[in-house]
Backbone as ProteinMPNN parsed JSONL, in Angstrom:
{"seq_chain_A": "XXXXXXXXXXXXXXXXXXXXXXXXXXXXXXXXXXXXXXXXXXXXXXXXXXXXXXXXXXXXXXXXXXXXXXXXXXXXXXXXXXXXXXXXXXXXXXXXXXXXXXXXXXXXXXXXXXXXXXXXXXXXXXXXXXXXXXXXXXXXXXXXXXXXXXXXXXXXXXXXXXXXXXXXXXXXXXXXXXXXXXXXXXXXXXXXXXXXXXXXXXXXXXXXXXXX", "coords_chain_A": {"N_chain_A": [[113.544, 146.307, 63.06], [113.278, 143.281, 64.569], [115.452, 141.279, 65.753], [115.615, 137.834, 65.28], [117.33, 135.54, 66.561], [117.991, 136.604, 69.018], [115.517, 136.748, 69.93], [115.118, 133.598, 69.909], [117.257, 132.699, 71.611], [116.133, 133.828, 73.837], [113.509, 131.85, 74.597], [114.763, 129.564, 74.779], [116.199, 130.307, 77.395], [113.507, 130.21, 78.992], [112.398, 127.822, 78.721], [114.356, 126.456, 79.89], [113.711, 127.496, 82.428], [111.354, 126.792, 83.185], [111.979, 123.774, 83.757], [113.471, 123.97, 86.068], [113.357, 122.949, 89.68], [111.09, 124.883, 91.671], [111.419, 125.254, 94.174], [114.081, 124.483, 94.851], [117.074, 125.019, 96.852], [120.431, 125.464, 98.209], [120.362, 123.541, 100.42], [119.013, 121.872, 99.626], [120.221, 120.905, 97.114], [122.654, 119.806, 98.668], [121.493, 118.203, 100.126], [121.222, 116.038, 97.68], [123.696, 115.666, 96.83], [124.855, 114.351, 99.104], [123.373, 112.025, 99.277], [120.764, 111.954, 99.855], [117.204, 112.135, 99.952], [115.595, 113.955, 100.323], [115.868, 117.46, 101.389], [114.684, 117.495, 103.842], [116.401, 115.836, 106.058], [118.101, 117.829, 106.811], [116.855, 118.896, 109.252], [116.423, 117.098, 111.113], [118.862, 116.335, 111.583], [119.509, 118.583, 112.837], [118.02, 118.393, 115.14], [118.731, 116.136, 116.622], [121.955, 117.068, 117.001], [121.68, 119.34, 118.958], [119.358, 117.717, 120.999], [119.84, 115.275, 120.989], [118.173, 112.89, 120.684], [118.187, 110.667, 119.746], [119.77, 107.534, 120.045], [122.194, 104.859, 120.184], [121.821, 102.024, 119.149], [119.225, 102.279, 119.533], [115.447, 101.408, 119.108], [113.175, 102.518, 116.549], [110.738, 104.311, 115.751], [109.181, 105.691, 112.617], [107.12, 107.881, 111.472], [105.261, 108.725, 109.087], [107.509, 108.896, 106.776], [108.284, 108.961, 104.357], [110.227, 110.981, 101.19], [112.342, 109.422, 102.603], [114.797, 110.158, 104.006], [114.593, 110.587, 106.715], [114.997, 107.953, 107.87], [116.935, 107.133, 106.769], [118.709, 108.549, 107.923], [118.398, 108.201, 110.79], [118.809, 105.127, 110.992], [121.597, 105.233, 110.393], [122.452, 106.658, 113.256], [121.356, 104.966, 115.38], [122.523, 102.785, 114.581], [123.957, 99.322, 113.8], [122.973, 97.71, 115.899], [120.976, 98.873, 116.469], [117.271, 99.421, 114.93], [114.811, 100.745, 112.686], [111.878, 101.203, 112.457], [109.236, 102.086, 109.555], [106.708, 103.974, 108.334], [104.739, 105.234, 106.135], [101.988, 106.508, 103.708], [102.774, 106.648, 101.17], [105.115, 105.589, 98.516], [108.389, 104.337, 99.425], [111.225, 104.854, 97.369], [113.672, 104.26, 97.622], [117.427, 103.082, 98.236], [117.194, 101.017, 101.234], [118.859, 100.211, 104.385], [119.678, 97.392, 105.859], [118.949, 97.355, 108.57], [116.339, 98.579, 108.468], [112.934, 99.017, 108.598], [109.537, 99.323, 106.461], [106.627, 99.898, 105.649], [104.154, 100.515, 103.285], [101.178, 102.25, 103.84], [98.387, 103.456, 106.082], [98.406, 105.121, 108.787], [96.669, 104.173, 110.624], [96.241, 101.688, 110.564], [98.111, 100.611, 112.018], [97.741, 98.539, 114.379], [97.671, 96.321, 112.978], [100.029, 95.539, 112.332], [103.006, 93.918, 111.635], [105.764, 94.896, 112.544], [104.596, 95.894, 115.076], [103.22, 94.907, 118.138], [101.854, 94.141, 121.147], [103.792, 93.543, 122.497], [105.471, 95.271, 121.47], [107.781, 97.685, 121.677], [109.296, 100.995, 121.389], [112.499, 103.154, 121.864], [112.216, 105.618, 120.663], [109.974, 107.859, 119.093], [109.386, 109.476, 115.699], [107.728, 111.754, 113.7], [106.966, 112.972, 111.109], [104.979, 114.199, 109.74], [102.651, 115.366, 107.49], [99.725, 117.605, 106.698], [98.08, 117.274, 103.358], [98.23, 120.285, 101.635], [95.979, 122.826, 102.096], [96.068, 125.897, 101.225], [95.016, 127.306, 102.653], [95.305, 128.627, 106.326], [94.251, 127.74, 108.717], [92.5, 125.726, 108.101], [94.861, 124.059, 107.223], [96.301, 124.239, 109.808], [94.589, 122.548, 111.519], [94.354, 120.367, 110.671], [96.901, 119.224, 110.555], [96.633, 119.359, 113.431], [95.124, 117.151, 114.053], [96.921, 114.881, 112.826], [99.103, 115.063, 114.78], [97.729, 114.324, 117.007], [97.338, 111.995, 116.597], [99.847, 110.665, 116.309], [100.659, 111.076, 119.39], [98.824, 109.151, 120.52], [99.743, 106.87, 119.444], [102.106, 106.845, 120.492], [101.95, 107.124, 122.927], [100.788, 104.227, 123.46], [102.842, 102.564, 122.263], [105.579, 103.674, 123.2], [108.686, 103.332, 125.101], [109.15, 103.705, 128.521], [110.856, 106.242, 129.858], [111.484, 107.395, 126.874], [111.711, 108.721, 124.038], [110.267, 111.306, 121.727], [109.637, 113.01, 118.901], [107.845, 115.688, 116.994], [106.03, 116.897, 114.068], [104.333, 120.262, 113.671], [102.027, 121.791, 112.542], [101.288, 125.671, 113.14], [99.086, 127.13, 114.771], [95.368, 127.288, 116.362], [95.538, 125.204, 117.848], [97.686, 124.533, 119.134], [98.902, 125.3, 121.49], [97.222, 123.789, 123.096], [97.771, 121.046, 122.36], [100.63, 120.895, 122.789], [100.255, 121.336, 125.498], [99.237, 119.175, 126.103], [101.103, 117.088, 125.791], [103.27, 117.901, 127.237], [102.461, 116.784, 129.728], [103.366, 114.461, 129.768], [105.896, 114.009, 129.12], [109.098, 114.464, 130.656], [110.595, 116.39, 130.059], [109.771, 118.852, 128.027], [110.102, 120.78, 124.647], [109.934, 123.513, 122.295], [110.647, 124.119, 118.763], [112.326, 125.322, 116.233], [113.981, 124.176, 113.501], [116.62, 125.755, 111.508], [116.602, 124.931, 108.878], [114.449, 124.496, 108.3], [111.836, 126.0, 105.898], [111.888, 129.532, 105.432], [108.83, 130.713, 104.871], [107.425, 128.921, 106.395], [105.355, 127.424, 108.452], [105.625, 125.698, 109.987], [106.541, 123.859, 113.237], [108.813, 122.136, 115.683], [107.416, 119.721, 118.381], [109.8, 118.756, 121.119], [110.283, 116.294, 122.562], [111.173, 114.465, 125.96], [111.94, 112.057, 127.555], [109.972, 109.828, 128.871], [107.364, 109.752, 130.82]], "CA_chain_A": [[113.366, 144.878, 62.775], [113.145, 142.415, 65.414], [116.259, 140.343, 65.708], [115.226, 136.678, 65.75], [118.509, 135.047, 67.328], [117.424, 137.485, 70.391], [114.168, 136.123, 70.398], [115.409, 132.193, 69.78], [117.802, 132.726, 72.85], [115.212, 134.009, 75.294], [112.806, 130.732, 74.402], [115.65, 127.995, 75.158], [116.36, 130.681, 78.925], [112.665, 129.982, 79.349], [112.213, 126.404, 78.804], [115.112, 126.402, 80.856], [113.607, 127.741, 83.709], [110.527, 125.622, 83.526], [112.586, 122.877, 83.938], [113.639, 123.742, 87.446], [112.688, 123.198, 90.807], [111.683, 126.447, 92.277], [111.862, 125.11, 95.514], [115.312, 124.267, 95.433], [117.959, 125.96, 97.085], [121.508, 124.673, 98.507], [120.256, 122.59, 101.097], [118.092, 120.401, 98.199], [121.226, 120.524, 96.285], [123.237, 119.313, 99.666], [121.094, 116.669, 100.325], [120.881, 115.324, 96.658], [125.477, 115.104, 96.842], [125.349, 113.627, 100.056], [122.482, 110.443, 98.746], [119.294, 111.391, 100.952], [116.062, 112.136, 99.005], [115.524, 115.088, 100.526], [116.754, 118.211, 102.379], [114.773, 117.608, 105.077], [117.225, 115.728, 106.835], [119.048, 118.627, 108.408], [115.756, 119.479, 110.283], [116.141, 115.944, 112.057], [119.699, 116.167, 112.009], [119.356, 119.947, 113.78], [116.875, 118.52, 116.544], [120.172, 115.27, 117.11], [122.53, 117.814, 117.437], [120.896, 120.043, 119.858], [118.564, 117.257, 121.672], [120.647, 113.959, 121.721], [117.213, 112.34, 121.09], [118.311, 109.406, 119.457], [121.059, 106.689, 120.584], [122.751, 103.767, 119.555], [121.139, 100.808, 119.194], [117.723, 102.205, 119.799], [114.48, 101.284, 118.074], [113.153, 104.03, 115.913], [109.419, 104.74, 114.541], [109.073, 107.086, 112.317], [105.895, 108.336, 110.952], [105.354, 109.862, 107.555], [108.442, 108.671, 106.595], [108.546, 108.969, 102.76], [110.436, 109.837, 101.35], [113.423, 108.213, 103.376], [115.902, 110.886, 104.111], [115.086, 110.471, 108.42], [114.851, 106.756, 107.697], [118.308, 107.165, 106.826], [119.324, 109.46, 109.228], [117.94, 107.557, 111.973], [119.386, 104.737, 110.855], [123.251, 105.847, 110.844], [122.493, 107.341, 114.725], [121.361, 103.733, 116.143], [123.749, 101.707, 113.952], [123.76, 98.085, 113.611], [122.608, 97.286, 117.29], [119.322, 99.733, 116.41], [116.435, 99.144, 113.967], [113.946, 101.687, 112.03], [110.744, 101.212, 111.134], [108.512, 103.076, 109.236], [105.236, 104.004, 108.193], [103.56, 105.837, 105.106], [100.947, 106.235, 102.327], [103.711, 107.169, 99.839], [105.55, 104.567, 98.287], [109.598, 104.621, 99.466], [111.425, 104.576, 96.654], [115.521, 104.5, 97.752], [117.373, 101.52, 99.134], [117.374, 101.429, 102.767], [119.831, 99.705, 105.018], [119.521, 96.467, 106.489], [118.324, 98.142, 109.891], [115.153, 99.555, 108.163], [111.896, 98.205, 107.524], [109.167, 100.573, 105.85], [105.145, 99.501, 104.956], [103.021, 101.623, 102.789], [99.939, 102.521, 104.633], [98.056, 104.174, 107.015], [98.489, 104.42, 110.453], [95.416, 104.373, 111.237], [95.95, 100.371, 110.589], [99.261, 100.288, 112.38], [97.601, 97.401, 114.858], [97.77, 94.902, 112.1], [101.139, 95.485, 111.448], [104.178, 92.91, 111.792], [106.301, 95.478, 113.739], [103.824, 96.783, 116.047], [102.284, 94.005, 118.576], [101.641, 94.976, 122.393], [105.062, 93.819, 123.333], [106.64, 95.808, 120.704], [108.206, 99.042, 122.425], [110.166, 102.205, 120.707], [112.424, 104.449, 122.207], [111.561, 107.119, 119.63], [109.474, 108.184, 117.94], [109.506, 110.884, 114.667], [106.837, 112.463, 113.328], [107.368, 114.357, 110.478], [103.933, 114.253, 108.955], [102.572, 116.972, 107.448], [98.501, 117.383, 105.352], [97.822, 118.189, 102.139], [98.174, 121.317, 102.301], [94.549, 123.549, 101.745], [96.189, 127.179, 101.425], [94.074, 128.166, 103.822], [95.738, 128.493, 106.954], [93.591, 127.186, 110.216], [92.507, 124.367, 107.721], [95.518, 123.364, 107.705], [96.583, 123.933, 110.725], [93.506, 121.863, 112.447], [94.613, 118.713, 109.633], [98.212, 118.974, 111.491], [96.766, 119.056, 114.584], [94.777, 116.153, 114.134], [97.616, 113.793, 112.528], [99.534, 115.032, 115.89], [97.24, 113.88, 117.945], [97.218, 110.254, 116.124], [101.017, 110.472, 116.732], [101.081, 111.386, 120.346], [98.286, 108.186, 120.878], [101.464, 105.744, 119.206], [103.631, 107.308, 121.02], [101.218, 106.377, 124.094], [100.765, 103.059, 122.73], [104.235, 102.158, 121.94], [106.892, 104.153, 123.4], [109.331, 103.422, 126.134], [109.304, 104.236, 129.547], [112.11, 107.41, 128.677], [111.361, 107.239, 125.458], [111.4, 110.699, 122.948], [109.371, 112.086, 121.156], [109.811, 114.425, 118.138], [106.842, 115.832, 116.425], [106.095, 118.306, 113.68], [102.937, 120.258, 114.269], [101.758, 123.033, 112.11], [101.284, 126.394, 114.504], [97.403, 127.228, 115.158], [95.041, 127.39, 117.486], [95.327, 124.169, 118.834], [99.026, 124.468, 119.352], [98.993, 124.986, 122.709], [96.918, 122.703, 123.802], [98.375, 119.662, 121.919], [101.854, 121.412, 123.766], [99.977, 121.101, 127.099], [99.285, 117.304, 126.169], [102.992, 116.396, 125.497], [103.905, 117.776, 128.597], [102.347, 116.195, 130.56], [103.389, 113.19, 129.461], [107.049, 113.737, 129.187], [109.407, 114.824, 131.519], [110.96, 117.92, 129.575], [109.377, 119.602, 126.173], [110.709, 122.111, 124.332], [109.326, 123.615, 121.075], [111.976, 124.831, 118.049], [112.189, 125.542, 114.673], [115.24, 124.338, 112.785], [117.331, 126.686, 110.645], [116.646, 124.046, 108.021], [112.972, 125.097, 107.704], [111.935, 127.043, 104.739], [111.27, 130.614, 106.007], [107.398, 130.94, 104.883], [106.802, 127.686, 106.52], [104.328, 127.942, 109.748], [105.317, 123.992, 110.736], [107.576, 123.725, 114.287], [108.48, 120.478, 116.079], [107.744, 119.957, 119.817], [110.702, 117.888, 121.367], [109.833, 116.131, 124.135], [112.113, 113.723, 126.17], [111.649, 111.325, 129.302], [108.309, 109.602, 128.878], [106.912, 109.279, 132.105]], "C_chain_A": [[113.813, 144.04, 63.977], [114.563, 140.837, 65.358], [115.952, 138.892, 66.635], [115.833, 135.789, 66.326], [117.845, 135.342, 68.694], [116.21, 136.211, 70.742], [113.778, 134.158, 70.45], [116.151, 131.692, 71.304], [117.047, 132.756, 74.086], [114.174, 132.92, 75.497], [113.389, 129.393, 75.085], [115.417, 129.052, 77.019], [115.04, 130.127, 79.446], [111.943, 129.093, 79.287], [113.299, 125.843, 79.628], [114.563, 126.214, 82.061], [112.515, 127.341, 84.184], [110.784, 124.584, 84.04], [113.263, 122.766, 85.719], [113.228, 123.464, 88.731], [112.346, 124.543, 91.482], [111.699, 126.657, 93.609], [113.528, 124.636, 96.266], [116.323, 125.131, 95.73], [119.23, 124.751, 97.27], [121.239, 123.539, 99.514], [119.57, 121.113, 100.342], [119.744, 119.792, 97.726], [122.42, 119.195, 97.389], [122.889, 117.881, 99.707], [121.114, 115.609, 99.402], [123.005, 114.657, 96.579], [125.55, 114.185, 98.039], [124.036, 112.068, 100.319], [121.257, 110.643, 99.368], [118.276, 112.109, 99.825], [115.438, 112.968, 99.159], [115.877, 115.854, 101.657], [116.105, 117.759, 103.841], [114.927, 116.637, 106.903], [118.023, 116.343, 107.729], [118.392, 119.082, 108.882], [116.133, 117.982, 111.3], [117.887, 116.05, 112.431], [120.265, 117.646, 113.122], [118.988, 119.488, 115.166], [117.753, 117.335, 116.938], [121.128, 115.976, 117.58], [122.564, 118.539, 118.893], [120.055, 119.679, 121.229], [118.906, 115.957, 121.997], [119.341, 113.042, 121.719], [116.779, 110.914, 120.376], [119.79, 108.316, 119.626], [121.29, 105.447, 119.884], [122.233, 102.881, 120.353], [119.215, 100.968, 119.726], [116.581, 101.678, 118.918], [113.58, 102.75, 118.246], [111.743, 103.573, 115.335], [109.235, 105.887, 114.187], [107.749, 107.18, 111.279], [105.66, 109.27, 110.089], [106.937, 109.773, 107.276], [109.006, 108.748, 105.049], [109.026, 110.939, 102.605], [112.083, 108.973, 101.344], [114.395, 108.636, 103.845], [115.498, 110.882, 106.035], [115.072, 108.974, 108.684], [116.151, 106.624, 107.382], [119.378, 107.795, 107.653], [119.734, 108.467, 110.476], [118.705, 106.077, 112.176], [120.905, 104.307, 111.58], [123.129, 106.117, 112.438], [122.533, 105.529, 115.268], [122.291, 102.745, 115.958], [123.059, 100.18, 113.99], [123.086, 97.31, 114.384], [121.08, 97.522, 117.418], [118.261, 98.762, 115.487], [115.255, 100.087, 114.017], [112.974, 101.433, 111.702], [110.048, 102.074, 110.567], [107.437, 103.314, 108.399], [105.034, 105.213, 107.429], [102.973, 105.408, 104.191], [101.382, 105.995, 101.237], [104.823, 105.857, 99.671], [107.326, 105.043, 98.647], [110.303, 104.245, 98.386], [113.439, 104.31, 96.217], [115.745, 103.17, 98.394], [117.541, 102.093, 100.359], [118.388, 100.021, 103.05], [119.035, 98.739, 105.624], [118.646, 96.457, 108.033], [116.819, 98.54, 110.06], [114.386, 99.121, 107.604], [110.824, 99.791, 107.388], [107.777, 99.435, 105.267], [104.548, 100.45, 104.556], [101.557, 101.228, 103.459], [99.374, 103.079, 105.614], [98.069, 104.148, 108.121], [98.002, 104.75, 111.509], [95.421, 102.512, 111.602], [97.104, 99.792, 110.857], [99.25, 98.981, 113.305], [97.944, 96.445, 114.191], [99.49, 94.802, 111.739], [102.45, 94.598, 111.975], [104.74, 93.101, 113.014], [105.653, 95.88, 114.806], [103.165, 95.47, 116.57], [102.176, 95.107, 120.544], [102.31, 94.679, 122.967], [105.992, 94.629, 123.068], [107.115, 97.358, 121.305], [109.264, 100.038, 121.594], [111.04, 103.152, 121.551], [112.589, 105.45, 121.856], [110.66, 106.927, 118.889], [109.034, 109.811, 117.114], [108.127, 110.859, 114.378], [106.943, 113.48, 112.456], [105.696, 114.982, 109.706], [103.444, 115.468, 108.841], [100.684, 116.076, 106.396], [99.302, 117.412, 104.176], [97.362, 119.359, 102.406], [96.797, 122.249, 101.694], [95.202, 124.98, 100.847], [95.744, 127.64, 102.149], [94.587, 127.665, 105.656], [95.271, 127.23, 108.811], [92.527, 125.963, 109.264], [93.568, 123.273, 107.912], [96.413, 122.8, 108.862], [96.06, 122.682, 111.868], [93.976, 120.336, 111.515], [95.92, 118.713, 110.58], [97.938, 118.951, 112.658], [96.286, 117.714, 114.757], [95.812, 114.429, 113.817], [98.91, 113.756, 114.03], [98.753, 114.298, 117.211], [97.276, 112.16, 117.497], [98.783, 109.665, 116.711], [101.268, 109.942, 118.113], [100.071, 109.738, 121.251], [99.085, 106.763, 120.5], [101.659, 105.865, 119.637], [102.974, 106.624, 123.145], [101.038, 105.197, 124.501], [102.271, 102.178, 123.067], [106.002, 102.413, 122.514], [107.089, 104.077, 124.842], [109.454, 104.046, 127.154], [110.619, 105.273, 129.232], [112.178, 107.67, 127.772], [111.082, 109.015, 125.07], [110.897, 110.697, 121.899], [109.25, 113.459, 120.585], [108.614, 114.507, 117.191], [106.596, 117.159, 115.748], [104.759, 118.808, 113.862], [102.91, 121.909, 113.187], [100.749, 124.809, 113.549], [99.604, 127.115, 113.963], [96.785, 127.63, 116.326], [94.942, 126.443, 118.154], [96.459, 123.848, 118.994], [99.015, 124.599, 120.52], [98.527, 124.036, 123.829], [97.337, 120.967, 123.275], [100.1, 120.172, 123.141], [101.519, 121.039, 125.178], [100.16, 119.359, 127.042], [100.394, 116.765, 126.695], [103.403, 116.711, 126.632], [103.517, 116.959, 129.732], [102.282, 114.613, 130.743], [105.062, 112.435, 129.823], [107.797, 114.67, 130.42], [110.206, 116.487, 131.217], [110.18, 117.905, 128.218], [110.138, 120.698, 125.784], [110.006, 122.336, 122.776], [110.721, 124.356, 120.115], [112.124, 124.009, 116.782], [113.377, 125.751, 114.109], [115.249, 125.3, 111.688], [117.113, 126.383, 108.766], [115.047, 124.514, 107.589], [112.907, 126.441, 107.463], [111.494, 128.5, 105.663], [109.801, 130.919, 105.978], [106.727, 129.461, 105.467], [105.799, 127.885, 107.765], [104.322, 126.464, 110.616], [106.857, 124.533, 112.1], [107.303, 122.712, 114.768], [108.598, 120.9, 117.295], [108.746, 118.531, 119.983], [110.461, 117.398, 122.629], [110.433, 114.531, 124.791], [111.738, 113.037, 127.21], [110.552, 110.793, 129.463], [107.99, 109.617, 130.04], [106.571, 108.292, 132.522]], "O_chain_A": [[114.972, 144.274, 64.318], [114.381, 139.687, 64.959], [115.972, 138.699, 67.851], [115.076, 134.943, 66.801], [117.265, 134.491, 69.368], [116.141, 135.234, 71.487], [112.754, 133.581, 70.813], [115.821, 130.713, 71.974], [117.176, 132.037, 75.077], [113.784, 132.907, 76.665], [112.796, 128.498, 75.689], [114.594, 128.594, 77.813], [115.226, 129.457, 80.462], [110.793, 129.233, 79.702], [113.131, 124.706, 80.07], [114.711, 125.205, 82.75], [112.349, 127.374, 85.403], [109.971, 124.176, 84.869], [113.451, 121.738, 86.369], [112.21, 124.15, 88.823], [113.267, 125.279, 91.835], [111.891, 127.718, 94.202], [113.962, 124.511, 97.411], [116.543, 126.041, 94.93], [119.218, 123.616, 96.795], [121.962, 122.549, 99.402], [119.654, 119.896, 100.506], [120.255, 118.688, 97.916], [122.829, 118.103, 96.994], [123.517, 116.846, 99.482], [121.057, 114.443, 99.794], [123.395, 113.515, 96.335], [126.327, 113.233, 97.964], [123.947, 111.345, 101.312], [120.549, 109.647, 99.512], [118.795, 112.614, 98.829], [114.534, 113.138, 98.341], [116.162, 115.334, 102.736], [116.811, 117.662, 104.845], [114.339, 116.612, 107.985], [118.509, 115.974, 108.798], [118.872, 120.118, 109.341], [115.957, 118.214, 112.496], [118.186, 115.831, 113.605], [121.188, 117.633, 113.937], [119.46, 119.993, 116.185], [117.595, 117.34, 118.158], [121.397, 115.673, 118.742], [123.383, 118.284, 119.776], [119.884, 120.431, 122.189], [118.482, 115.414, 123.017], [119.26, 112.336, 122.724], [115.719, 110.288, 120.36], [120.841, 108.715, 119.126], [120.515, 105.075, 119.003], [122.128, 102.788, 121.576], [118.369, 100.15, 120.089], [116.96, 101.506, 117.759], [113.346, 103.56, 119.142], [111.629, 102.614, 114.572], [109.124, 106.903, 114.874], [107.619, 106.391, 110.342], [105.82, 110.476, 110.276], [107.586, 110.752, 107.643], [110.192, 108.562, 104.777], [108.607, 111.866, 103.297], [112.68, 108.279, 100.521], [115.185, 107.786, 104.257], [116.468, 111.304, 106.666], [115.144, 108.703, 109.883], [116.587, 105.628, 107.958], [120.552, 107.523, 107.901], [120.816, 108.108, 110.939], [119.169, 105.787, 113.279], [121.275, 103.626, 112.536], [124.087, 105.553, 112.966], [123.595, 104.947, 115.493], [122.788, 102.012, 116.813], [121.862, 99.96, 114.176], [122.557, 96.296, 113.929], [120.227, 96.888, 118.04], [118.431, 97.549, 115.37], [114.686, 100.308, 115.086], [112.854, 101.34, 110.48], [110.178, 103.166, 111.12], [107.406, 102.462, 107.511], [105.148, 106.276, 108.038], [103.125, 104.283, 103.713], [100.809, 105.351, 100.359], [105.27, 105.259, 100.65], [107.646, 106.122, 98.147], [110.121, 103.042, 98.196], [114.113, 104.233, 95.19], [114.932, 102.387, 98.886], [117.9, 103.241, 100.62], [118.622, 99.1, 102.267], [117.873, 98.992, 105.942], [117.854, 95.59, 108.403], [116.188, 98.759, 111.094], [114.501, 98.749, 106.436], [111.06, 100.892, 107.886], [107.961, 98.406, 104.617], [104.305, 101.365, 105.343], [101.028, 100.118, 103.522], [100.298, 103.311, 106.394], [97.73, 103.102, 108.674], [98.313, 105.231, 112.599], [94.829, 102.029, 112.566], [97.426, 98.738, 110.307], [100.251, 98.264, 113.305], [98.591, 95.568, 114.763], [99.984, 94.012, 110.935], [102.751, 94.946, 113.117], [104.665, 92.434, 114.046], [106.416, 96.328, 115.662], [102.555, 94.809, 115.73], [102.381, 96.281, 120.853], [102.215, 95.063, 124.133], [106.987, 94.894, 123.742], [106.21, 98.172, 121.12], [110.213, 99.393, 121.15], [110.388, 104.07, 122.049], [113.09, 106.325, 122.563], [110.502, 105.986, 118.112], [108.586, 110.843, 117.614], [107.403, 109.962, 114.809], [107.009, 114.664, 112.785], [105.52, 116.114, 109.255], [103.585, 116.422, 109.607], [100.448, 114.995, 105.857], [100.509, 117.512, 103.955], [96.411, 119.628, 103.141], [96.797, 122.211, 100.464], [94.75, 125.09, 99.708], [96.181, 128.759, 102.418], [94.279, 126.576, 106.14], [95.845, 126.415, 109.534], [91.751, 125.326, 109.976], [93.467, 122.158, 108.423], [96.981, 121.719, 109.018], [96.732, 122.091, 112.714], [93.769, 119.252, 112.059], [95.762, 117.964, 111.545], [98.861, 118.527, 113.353], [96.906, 117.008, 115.553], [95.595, 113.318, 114.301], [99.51, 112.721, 114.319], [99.309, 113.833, 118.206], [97.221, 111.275, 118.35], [98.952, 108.619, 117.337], [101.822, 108.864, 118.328], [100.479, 109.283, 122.319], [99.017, 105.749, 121.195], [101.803, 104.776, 120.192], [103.496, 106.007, 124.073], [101.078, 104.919, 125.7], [102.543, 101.375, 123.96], [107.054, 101.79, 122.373], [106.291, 104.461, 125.697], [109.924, 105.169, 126.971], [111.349, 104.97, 128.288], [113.14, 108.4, 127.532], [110.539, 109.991, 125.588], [111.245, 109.864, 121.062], [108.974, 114.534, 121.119], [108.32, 113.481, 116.577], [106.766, 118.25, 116.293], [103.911, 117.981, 114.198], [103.71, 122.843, 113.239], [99.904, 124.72, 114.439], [99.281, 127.473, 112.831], [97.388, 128.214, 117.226], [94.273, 126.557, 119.181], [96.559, 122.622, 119.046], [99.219, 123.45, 120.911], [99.027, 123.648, 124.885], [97.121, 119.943, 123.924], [100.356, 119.574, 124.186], [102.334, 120.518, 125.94], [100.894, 118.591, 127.665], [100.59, 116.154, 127.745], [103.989, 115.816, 127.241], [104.312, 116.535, 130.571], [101.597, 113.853, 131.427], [105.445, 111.37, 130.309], [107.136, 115.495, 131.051], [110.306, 117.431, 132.002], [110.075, 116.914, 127.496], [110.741, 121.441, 126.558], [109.587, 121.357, 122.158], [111.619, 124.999, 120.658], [112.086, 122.831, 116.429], [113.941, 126.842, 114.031], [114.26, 125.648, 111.043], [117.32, 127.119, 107.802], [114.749, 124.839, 106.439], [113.34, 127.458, 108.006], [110.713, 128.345, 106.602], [109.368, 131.406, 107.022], [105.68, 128.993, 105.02], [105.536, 129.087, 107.808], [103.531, 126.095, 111.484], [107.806, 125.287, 111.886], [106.215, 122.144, 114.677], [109.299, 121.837, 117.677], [108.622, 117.517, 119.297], [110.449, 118.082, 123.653], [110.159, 113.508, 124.164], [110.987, 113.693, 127.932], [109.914, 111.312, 130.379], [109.06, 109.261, 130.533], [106.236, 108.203, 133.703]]}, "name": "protein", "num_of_chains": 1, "seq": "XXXXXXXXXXXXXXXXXXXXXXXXXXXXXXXXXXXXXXXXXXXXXXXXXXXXXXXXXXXXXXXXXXXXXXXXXXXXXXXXXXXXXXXXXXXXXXXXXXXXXXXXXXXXXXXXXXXXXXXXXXXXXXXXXXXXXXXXXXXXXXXXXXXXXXXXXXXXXXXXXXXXXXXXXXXXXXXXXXXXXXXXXXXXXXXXXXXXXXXXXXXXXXXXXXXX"}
């Protein structure tokens, strides 16, 4: 006979475990105690560490910015002297700091935009943007190369004589030649894949410093 307790118990474990994220690990959990909106803040705070590629009082664009955890980052680094802006599709939904402005929309239609005129200058700019992702690998790779290349034409656009330049880029076949681009733009590159990114992930950021 089938003890129904047993079988009452294993129902609640498994509405349980619906209930979870199954993408979360300790770094989710990390980021959710220490107020940011998601982990992947210690990918930006890995490539600060390591690359020194943001300063106090700088101005900051960051691209694909939702939603808000390098908008907060970035933030804290420049301080009070700095200011953040930032740009996505996705609605931000946390408070931000006085420092930090933020428009939903594309930036494809970044001309029209308040912060952005042809005196307005950056010396950074992020890039975290990522597709929708296909499953299918060299789909998505070729969608990440293309929102890199929109980046690296801002960043052309907008960014400071010295100015840096962090960008995520899914790895493909047009990884090297977006890599060739960047170099020859900036005065050092480097490519590197924080500790902070998930292991099955296939995204790396090129870091690239010194505009020319």
């Amino acid at each position: 006979m089938k003890n129904p307790k047993k079988k009452k118990n294993q129902k609640k474990t498994t509405n349980k475990n619906l209930g979870k994220n199954q993408w979360e690990d300790h770094l989710t959990r990390k980021a959710r105690s220490e107020n940011y909106p998601a982990r992947s803040v210690y990918k930006l705070e890995e490539i600060q560490n390591r690359f020194k590629v943001i300063k106090k009082n700088d101005q900051v664009l960051d691209l694909g910015c939702a939603p808000g955890s390098w908008l907060l980052y970035a933030a804290k680094q420049v301080g009070k002297g700095g200011a953040v802006s930032g740009i996505d599709l996705k609605q931000i939904d946390i408070k931000l700091p006085q420092n930090v402005l933020v428009i939903q929309d594309d930036i494809l239609n970044l001309d029209d935009k308040v912060f952005l005129n042809k005196d307005k200058k950056f010396n950074i700019l992020l890039s975290d943007m990522a597709p929708a992702t296909t499953g299918r690998k060299d789909v998505d790779a070729l969608r990440s190369f293309e929102l890199c290349n929109m980046a690296l034409k801002i960043a052309d656009d907008f960014l400071t004589a010295n100015g840096n330049f962090v960008c995520k880029i899914f790895q493909g076949d047009d990884f090297n030649s977006f890599q060739k681009n960047v170099k020859s733009r900036f005065k050092e590159c480097k490519i590197f894949k924080p500790k902070s990114c998930r292991k099955q992930s296939k995204e790396i950021y090129i870091i690239a410093t010194g505009r020319k």
